[in-house]
N, C-alpha and C positions, 0 to 999 in steps of 0.2 A: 544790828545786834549779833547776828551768826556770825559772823566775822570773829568777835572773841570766841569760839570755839572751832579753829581750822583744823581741818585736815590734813595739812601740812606742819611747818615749822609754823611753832607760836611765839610770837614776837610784839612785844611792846607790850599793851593793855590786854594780849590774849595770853601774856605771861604771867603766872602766877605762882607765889610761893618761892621756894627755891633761896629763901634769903638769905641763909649762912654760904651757901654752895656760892651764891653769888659772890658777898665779899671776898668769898676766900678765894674765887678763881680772879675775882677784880688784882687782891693784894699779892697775887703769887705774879700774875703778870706783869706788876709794877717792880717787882722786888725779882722779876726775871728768875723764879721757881720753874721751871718745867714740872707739868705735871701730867698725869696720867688719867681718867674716868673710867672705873670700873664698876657695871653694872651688868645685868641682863638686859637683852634689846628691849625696845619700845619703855623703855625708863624714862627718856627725855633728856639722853644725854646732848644730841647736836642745838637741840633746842635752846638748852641752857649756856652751853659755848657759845652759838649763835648771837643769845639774848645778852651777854654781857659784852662780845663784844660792839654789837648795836645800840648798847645802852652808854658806851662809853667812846663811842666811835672811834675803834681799835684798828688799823691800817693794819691790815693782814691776807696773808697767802691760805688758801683752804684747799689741801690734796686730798681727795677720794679715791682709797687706794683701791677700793673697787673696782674702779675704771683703771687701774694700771695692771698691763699685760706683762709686763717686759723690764728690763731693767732700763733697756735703753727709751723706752716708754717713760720713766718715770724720769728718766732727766730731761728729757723732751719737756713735758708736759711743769715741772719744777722752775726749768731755766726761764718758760714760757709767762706762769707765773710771777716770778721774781721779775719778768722782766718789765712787767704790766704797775709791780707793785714799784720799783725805782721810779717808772715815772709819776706814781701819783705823789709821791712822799719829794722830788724832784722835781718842781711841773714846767721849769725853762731850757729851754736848749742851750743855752750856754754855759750852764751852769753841768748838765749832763753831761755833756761835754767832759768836764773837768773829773766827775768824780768817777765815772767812765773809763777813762784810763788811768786812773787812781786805785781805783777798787778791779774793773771787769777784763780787764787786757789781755788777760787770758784767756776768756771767753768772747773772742772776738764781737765786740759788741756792734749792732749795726741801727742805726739813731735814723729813722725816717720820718714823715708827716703824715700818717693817716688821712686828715685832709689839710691841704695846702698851708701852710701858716697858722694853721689851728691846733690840731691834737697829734700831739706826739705819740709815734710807738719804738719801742725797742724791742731787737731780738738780740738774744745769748746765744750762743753758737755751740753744741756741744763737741764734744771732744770721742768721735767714735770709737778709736782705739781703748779709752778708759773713763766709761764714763762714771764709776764711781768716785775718781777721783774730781773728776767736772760737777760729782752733788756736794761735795765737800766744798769744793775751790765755792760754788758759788753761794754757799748757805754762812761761810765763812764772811766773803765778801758782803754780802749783804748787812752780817752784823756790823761789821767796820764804818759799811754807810750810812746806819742806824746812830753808830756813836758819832758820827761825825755833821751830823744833822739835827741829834742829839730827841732821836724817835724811839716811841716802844712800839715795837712791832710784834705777832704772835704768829708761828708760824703752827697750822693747824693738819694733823695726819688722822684721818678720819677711815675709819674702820681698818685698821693700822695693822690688823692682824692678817690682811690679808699678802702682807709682804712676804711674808713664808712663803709663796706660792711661788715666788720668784727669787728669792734670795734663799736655797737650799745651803750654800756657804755660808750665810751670816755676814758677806763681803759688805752687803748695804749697811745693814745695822749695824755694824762698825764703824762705815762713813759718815751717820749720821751719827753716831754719842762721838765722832772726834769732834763732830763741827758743835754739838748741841754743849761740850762738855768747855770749850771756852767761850758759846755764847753770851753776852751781855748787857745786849738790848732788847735781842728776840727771843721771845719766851716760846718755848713749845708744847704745844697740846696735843695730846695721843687721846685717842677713843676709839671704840670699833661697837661692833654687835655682838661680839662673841668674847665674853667677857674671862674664860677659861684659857684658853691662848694669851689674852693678855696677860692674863697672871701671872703665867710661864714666863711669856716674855721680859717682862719688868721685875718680876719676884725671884726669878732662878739663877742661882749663882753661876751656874754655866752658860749663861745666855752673855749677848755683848750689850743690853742694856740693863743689865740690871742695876736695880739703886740709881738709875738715873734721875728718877722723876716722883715728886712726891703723889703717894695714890689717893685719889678723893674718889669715893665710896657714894655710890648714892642707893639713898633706899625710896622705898614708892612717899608722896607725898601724902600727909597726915590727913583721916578724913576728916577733921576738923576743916582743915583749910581748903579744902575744896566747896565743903557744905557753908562754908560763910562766903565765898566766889559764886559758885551757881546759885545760891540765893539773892544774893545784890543782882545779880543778873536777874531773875526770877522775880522778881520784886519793880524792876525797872520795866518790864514787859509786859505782866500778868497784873503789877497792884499789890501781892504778895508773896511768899515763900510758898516752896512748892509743898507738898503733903509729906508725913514724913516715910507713907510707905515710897511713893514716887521716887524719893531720896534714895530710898534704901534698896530699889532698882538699878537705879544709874548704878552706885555704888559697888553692886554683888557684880551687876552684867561685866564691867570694866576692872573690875579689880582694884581699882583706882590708878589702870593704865594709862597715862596721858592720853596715847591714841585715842582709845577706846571710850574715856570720856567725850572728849572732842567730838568724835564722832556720832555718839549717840545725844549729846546735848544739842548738837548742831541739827540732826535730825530734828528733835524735838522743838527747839524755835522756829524753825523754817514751817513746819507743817503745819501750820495753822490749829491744828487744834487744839483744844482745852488740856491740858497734861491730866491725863489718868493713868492707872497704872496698865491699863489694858493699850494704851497707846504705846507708853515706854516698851512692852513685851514685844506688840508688833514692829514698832522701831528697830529694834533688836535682833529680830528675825530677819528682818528684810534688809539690814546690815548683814547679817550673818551668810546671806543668800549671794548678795554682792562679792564676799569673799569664798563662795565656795571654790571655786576654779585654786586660786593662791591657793589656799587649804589642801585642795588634795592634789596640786602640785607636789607643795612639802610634805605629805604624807607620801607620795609615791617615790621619794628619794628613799622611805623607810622601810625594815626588811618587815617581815606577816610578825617577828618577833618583840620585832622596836615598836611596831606599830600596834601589838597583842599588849607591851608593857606598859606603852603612854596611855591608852582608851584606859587600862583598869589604874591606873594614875590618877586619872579624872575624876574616879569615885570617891577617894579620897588618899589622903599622905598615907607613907608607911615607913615606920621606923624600927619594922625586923621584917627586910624586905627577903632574904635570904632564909627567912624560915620556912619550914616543912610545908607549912599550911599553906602560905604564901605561893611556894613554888608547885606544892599541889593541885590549888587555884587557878593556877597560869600554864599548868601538864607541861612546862620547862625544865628542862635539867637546869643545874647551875650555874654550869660554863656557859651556855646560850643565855642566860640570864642577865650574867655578869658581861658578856660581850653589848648585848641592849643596855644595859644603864649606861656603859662608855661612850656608848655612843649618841644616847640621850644625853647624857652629861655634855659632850662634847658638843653635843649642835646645841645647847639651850634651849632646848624642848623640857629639859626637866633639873630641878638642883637639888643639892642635899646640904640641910644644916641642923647641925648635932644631932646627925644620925637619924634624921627624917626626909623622905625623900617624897617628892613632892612639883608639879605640872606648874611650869610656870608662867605660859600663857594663858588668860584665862578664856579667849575664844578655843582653847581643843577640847573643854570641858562642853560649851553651846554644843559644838558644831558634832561631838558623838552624843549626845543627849540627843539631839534633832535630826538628825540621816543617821 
């Protein structure tokens, strides 16, 4: 039974809700839409890209641009990829062969046996002089062998904002809307963690991907639909629904975070006891406890100001943050003020909508309540 509440990506029967997002990222895929997921982190964005394509068993590439340092890194690690994904979509040697020097010739392609007469592997070869041109050549090529196989493929750029880090020209992000802009098999999917960078990037008319990709939007999932899931849960384990204060714990602790639920439900089946609300609390503490290290890791990225703004954040939204009182409150000048929200704003530590600004993980509220 804990199993439907992972700690990780939630997948299959630990997937839940998500039903319009789903179709619509199903039907943009099929109709080769590129699109983009913009949210604030721990929304349940990879989860749900994840879950569709495992619901639909979607042959695809998945880049963490996380893990990419370098430019020449990221064609390494793409070519490597793509190279892995020809042969599942391809699975005989002779036929490799063929589309091999059809499509990859230019990427000198080199077709081995992993083990002897069994499993194929191919390497891509990049091209060190230019490698942006070798992301191009081969994201191109791979569409070609898509239509000619006649496959839909997705190719997926996960936490995609992190490519600023290494493309100060824009030279990348260029290579990819040439290859992504006569795509027609492979659909692409952009998401990251940082959901204000994305915006920039795909919404700003000075940027090179703008209007690329259509934006899906997600907001936290309805508590309705969670309170009829943990109850069938609930109900399968216990005999019945849990109480409705016990509810209204899980609820407030997680914000109706995916994480956050997960991990305190998962808590709560495993531990054998009777669900009371005094157990939910301690659950939740002792959760809380496990991430203090993480926690004041990312507070110690924060300056005494950023970190004076988020703690009185916590108390509650403020929608005349700039007023007198306000910054009397916080004994901030305004420029120092205004410098902490940018920069809260910028890490998603904190958002503002119509002019209310507002903490929007809901462990920073725990974890200054409790240390």
């Amino acid at each position: 039974m804990a199993n439907i509440f992972p700690r990780g990506l939630a997948l299959g029967k630990a997937f839940y809700d998500r039903v319009n997002e789903r179709k619509k990222l199903k039907s943009n895929i099929e109709h080769t839409i590129h699109s983009v997921l913009i949210a604030p982190r721990r929304y349940g964005k990879t989860s749900l890209i994840a879950q569709v394509l495992y619901e639909h068993k979607v042959n695809h590439v998945w880049i963490d641009f996380m893990t990419i340092t370098s430019k020449e890194d990221l064609q390494a690690k793409l070519l490597q990829k793509i190279g892995e994904l020809v042969v599942e979509i391809v699975p005989t040697a002779e036929k490799l062969k063929k589309v091999l020097a059809k499509y990859f010739k230019k990427l000198k392609p080199e077709l081995t046996f992993k083990v002897p007469g069994i499993h194929l592997a191919l390497k891509l070869n990049q091209d060190e002089e230019s490698n942006k041109e070798g992301i191009t050549e081969a994201l191109i090529s791979l569409d070609r062998l898509a239509q000619e196989v006649n496959k839909r493929l997705v190719m997926v750029f996960d936490e995609f904002q992190e490519i600023l880090r290494i493309d100060e020209e824009s030279t990348l992000q260029g290579s990819i809307r040439h290859a992504v802009e006569r795509s027609q098999n492979v659909t692409y999917l952009f998401s990251g963690s940082k959901h204000r960078p994305l915006r920039r990037m795909f919404n700003g008319k000075e940027n090179p991907l703008y209007a690329l990709c259509e934006n899906i939007p997600l907001d936290k999932i309805a508590k309705e639909d969670y309170v009829a899931f943990i109850n069938k849960a609930a109900t399968k384990k216990w005999g019945k629904p849990l109480e409705d204060s016990i509810m209204e714990k899980i609820l407030s602790y997680s914000d109706r975070y995916p994480k956050y639920i997960n991990a305190l439900c998962s808590a709560l089946w495993v531990s054998g006891e009777k669900p009371t609300d005094k157990v939910v609390d301690e659950l939740w503490l002792s959760y809380l406890f496990s991430k203090k290290t993480d926690i004041t890791e990312e507070l110690s990225d924060l300056t005494l100001n950023q970190r004076k703004l988020l703690q009185w954040l916590c108390l509650e939204p403020a929608s005349e943050l700039y007023s007198q009182k306000i910054l009397q409150e916080l004994r901030m000048p305004q420029s120092s003020l205004q410098k902490a929200v940018d920069v809260l704003l910028e890490k998603d530590f904190i958002t503002e909508e119509n002019g209310v600004y507002k903490v929007l993980d809901p462990i920073w509220g725990s974890y200054f309540k409790t240390f």
